[in-house]
PDB file with SEQRES, HELIX, SHEET and CRYST1 records, atoms N, CA, C and O in Angstrom:
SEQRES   1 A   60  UNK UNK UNK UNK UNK UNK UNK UNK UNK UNK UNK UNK UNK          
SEQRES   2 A   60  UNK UNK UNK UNK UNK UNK UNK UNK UNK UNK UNK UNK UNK          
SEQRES   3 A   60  UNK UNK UNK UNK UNK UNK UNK UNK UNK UNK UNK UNK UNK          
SEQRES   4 A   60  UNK UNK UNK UNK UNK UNK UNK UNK UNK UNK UNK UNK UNK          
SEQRES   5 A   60  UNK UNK UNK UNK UNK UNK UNK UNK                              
HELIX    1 AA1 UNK A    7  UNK A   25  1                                  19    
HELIX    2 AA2 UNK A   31  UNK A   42  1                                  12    
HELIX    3 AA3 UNK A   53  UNK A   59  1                                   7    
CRYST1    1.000    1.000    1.000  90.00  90.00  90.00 P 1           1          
ATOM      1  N   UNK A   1     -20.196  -0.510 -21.966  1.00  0.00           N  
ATOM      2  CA  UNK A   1     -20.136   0.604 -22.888  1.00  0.00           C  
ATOM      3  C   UNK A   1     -19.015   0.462 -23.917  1.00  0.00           C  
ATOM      4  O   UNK A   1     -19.160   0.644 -25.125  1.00  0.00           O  
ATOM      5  N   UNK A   2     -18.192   0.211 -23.469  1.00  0.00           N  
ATOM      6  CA  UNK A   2     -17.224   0.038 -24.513  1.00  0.00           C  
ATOM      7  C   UNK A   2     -16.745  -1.152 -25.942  1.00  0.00           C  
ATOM      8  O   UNK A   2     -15.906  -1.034 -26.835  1.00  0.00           O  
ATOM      9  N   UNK A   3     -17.681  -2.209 -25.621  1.00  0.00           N  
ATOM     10  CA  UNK A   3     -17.870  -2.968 -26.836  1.00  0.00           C  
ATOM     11  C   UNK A   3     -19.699  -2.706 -27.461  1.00  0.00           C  
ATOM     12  O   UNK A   3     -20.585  -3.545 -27.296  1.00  0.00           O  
ATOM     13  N   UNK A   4     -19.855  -1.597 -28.041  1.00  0.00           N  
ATOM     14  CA  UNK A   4     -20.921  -1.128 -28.496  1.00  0.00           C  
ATOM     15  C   UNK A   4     -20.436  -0.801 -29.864  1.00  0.00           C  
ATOM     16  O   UNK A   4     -19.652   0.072 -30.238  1.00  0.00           O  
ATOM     17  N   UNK A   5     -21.322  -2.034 -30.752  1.00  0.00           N  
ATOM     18  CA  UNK A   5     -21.124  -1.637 -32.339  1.00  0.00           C  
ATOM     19  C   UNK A   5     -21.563  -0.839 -32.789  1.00  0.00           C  
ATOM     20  O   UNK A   5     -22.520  -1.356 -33.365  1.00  0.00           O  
ATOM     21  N   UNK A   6     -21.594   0.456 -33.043  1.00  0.00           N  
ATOM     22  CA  UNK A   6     -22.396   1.483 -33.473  1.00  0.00           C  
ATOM     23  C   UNK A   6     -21.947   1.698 -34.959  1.00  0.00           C  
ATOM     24  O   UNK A   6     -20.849   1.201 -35.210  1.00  0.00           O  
ATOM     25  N   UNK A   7     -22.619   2.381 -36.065  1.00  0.00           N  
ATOM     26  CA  UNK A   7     -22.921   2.311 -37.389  1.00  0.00           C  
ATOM     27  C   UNK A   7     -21.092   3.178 -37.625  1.00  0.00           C  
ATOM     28  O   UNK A   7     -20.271   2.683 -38.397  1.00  0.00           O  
ATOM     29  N   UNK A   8     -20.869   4.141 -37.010  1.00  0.00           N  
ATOM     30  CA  UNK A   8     -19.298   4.798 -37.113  1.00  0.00           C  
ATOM     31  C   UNK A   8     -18.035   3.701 -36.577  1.00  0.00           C  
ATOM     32  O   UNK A   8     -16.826   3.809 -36.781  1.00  0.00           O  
ATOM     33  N   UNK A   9     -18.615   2.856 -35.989  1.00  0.00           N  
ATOM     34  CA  UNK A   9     -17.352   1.730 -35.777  1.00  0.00           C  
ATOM     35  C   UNK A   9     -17.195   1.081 -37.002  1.00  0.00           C  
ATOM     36  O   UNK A   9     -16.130   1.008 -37.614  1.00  0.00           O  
ATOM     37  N   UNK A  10     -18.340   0.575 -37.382  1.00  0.00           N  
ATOM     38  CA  UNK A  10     -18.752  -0.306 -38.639  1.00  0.00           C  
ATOM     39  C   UNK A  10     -17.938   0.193 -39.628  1.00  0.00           C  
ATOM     40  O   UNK A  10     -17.195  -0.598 -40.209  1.00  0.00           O  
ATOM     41  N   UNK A  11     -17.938   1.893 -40.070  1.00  0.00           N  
ATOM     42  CA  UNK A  11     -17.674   2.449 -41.397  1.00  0.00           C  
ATOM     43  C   UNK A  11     -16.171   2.428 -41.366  1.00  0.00           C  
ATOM     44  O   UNK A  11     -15.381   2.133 -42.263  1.00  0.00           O  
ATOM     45  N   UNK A  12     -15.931   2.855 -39.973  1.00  0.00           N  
ATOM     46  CA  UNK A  12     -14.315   2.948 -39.573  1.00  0.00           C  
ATOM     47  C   UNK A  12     -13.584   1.491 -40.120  1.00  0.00           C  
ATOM     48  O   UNK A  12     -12.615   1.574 -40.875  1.00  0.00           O  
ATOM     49  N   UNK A  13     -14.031   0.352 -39.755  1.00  0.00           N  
ATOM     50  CA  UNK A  13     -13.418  -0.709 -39.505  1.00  0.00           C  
ATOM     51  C   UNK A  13     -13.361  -1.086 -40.992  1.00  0.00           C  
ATOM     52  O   UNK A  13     -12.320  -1.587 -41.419  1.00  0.00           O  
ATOM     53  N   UNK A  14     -14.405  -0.880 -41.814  1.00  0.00           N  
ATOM     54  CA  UNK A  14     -14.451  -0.991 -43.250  1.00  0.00           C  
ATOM     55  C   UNK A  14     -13.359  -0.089 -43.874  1.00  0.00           C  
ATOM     56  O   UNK A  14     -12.821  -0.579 -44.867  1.00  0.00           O  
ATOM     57  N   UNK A  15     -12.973   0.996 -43.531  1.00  0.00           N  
ATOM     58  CA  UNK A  15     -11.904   1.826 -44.212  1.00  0.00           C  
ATOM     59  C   UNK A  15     -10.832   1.375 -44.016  1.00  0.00           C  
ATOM     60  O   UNK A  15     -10.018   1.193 -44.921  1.00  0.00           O  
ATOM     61  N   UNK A  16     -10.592   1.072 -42.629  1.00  0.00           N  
ATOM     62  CA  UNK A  16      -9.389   0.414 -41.887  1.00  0.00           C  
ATOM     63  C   UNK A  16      -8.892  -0.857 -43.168  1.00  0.00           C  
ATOM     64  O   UNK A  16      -7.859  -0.832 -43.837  1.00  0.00           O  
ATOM     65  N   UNK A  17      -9.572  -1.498 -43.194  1.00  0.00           N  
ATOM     66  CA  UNK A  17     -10.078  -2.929 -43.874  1.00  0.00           C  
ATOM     67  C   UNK A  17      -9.752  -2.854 -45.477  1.00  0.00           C  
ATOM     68  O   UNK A  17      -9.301  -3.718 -46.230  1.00  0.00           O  
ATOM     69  N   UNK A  18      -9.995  -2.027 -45.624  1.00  0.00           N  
ATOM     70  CA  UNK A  18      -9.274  -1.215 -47.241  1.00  0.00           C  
ATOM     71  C   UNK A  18      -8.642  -1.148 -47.551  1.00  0.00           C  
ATOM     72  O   UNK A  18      -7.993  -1.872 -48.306  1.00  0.00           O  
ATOM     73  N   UNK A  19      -8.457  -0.030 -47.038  1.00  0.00           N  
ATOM     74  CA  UNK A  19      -6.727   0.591 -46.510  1.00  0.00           C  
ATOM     75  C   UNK A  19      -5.570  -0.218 -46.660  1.00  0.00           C  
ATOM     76  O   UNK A  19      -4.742  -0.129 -47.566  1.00  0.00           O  
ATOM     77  N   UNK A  20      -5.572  -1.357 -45.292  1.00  0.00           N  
ATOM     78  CA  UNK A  20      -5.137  -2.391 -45.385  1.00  0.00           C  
ATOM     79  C   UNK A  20      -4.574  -3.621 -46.593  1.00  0.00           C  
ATOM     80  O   UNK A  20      -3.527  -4.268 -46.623  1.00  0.00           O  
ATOM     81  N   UNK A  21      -6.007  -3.601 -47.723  1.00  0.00           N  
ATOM     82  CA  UNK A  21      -6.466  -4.550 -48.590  1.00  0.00           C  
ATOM     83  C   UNK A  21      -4.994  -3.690 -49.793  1.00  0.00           C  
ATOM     84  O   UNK A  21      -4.015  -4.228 -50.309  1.00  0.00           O  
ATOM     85  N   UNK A  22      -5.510  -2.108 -49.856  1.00  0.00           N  
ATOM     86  CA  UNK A  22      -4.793  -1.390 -50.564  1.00  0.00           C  
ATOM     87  C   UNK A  22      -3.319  -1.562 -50.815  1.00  0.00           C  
ATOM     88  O   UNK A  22      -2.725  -1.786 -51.870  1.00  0.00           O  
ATOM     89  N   UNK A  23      -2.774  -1.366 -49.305  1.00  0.00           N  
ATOM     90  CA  UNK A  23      -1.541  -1.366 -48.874  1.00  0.00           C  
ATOM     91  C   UNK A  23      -0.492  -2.820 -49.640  1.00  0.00           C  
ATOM     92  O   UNK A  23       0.660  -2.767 -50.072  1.00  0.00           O  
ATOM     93  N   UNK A  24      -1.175  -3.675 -49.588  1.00  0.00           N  
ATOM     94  CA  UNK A  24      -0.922  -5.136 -49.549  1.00  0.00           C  
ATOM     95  C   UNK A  24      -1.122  -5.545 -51.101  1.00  0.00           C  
ATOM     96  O   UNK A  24      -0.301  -6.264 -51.672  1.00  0.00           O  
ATOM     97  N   UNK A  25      -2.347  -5.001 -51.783  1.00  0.00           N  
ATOM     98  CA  UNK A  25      -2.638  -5.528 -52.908  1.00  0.00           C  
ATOM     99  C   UNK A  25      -1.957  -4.414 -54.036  1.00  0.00           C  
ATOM    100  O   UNK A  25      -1.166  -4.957 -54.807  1.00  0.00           O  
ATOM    101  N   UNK A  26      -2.113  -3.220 -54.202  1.00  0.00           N  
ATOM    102  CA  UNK A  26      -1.915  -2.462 -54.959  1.00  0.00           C  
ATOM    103  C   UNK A  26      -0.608  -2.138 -55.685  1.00  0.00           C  
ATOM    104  O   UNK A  26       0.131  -2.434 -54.746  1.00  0.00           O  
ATOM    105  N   UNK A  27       0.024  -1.848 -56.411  1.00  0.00           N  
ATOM    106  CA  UNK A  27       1.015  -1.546 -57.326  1.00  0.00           C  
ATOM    107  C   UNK A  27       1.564   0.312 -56.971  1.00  0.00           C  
ATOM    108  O   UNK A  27       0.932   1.133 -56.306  1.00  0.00           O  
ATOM    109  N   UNK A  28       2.602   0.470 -57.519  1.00  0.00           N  
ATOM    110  CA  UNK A  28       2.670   1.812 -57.589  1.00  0.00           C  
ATOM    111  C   UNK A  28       1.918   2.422 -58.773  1.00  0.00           C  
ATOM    112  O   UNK A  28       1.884   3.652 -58.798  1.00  0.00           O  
ATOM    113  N   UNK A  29       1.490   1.951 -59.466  1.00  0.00           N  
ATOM    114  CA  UNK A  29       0.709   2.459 -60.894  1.00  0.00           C  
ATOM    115  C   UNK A  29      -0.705   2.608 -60.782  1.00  0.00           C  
ATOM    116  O   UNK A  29      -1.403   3.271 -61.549  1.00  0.00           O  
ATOM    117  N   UNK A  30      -1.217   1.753 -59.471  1.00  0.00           N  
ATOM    118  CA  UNK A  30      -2.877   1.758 -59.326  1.00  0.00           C  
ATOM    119  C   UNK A  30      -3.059   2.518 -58.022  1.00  0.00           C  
ATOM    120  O   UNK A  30      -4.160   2.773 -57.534  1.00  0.00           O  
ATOM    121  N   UNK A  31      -1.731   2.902 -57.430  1.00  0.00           N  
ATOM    122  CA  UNK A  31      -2.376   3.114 -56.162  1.00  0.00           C  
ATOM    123  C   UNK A  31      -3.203   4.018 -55.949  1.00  0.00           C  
ATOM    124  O   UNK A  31      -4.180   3.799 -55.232  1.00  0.00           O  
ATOM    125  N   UNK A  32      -2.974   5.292 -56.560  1.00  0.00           N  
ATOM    126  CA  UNK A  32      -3.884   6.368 -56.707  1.00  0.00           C  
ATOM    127  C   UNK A  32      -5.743   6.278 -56.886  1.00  0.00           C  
ATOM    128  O   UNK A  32      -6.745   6.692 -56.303  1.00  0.00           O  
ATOM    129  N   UNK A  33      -5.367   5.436 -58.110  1.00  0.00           N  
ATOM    130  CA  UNK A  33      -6.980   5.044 -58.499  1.00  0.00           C  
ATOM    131  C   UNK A  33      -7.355   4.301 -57.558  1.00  0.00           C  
ATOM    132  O   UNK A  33      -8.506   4.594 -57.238  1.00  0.00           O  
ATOM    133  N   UNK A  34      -6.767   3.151 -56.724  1.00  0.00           N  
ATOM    134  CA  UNK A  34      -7.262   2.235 -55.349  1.00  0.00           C  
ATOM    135  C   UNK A  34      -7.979   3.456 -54.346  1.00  0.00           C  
ATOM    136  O   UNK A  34      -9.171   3.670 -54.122  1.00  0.00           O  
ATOM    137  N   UNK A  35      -6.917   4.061 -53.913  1.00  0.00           N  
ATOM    138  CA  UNK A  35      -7.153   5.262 -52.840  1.00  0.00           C  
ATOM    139  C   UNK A  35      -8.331   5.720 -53.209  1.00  0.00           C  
ATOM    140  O   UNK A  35      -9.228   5.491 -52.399  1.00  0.00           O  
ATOM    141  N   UNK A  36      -8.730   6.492 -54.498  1.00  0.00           N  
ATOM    142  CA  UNK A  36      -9.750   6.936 -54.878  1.00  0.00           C  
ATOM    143  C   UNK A  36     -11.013   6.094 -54.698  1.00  0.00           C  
ATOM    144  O   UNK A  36     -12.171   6.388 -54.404  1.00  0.00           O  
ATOM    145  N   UNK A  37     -10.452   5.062 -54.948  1.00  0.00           N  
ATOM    146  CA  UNK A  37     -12.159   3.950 -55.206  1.00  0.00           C  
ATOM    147  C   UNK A  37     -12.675   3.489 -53.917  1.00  0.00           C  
ATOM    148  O   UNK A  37     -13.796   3.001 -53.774  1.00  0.00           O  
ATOM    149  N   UNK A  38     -11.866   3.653 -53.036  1.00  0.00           N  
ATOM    150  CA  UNK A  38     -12.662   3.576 -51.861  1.00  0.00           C  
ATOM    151  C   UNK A  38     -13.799   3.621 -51.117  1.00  0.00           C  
ATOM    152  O   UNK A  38     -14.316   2.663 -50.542  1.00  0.00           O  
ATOM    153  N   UNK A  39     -14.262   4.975 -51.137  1.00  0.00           N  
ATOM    154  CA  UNK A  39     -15.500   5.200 -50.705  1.00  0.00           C  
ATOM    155  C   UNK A  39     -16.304   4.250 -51.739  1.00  0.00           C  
ATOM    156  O   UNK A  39     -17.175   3.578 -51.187  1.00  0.00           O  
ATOM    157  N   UNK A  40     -16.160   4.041 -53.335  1.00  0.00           N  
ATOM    158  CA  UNK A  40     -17.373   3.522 -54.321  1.00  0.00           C  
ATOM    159  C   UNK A  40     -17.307   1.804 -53.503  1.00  0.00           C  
ATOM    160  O   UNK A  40     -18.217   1.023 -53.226  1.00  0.00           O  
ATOM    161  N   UNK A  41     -16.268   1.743 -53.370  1.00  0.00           N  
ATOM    162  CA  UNK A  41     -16.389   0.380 -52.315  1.00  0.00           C  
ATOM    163  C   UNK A  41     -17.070  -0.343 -50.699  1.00  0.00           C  
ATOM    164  O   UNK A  41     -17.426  -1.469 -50.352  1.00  0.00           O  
ATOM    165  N   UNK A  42     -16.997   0.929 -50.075  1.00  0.00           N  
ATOM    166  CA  UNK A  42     -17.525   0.566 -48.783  1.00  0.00           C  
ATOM    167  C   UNK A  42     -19.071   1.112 -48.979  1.00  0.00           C  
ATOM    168  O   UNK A  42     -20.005   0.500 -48.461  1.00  0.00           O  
ATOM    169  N   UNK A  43     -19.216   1.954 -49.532  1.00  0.00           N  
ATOM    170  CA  UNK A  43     -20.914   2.769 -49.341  1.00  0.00           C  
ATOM    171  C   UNK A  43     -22.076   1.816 -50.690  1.00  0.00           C  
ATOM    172  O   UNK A  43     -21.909   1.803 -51.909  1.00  0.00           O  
ATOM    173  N   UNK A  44     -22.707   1.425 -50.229  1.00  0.00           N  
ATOM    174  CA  UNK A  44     -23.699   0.506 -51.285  1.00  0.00           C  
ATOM    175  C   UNK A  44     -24.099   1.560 -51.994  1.00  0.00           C  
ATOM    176  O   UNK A  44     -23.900   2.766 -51.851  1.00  0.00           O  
ATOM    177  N   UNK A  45     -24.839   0.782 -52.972  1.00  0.00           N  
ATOM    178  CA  UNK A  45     -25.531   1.755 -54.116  1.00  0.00           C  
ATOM    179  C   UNK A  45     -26.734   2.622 -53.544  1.00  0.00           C  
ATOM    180  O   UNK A  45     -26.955   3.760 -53.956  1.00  0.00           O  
ATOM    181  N   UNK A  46     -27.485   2.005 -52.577  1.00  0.00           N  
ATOM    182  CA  UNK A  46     -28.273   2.923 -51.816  1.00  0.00           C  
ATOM    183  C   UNK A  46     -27.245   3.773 -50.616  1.00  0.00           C  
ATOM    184  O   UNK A  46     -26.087   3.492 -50.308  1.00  0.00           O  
ATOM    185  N   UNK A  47     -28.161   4.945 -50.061  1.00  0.00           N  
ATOM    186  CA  UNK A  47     -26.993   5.825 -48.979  1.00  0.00           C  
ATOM    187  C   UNK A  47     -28.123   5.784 -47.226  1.00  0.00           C  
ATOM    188  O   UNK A  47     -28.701   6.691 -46.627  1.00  0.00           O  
ATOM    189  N   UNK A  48     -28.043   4.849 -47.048  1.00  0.00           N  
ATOM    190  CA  UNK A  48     -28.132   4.398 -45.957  1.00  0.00           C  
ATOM    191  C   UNK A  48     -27.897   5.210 -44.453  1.00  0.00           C  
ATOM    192  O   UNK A  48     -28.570   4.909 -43.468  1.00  0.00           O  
ATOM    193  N   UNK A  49     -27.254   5.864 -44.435  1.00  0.00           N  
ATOM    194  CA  UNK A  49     -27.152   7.005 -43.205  1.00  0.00           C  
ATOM    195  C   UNK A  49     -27.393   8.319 -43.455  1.00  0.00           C  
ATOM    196  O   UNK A  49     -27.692   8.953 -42.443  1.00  0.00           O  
ATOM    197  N   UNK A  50     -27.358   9.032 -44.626  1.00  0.00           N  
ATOM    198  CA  UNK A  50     -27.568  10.435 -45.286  1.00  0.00           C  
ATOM    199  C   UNK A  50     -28.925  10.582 -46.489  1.00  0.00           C  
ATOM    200  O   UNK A  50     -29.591   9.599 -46.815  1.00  0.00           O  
ATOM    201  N   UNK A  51     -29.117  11.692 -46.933  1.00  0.00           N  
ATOM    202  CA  UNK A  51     -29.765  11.604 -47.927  1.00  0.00           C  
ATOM    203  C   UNK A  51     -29.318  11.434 -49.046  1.00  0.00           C  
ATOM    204  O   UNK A  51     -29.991  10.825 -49.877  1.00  0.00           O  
ATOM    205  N   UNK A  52     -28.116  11.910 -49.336  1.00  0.00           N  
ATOM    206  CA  UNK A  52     -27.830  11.325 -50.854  1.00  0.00           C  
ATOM    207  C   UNK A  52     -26.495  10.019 -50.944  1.00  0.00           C  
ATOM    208  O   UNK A  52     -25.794   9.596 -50.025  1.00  0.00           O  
ATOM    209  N   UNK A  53     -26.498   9.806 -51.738  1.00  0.00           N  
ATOM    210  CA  UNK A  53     -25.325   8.978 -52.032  1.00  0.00           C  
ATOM    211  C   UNK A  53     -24.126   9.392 -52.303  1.00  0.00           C  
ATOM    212  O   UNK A  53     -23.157   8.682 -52.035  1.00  0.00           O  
ATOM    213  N   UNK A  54     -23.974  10.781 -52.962  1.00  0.00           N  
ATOM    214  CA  UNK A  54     -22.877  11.123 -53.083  1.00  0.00           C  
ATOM    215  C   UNK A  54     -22.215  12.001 -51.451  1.00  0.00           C  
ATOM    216  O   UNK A  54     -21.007  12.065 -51.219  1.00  0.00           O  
ATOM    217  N   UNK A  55     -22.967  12.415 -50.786  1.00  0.00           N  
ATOM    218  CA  UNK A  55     -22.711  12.970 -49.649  1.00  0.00           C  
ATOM    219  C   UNK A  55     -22.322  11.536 -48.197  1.00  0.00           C  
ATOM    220  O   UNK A  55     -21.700  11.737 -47.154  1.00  0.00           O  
ATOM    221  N   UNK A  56     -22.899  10.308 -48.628  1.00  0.00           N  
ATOM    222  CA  UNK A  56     -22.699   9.081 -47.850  1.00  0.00           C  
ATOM    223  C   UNK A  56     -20.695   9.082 -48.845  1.00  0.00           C  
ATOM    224  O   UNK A  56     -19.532   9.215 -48.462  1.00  0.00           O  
ATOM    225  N   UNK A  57     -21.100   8.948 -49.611  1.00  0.00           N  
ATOM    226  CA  UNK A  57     -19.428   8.470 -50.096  1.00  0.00           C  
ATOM    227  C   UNK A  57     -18.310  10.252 -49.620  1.00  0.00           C  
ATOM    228  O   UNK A  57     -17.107  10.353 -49.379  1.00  0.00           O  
ATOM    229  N   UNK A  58     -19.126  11.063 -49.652  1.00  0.00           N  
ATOM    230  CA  UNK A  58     -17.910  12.257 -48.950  1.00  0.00           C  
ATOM    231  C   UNK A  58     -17.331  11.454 -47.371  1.00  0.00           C  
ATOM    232  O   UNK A  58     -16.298  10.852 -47.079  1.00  0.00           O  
ATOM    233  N   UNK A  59     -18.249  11.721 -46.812  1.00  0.00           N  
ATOM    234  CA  UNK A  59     -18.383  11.623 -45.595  1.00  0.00           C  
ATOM    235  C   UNK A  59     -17.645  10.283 -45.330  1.00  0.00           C  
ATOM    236  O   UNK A  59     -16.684  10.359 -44.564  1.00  0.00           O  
ATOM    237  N   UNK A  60     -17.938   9.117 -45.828  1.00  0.00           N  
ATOM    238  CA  UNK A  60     -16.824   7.610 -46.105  1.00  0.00           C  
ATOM    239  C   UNK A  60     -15.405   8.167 -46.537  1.00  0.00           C  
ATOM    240  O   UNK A  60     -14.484   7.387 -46.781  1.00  0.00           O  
TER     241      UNK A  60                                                      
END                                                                             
C-alpha cells in the first residue's frame, strides 16, 4: 500500500519539483511571476482530472 502512484502523488511531486526548480533558479525580481506560473506549468493545455482547465490549474 504504501508505494502506490496515484494521480495526487504525481501532482504533488510536480509542485514539489518546481518549487524546488524556483528556489534555485529564480532572481528576486522574477520570483513572484515564477510562483505565479506554476500551475500554467505543471497542468497541460488539456485538464485531465476536472472539467475545466482553469479549475485543474486552481486546484494545482
Amino acid at each position: 500500500m504504501r508505494n502506490l502512484d496515484t494521480p495526487v502523488k504525481q501532482i504533488r511531486r510536480k509542485i514539489f519539483t518546481e518549487i524546488a526548480k524556483i528556489g534555485f533558479e529564480s532572481t528576486d525580481e522574477s520570483l513572484i511571476h515564477d510562483i505565479e506560473s506554476i500551475p500554467y506549468n505543471i497542468v497541460e493545455e488539456r485538464a485531465k482530472y476536472r472539467e475545466s482547465i482553469y479549475r485543474e490549474r486552481a486546484v494545482a
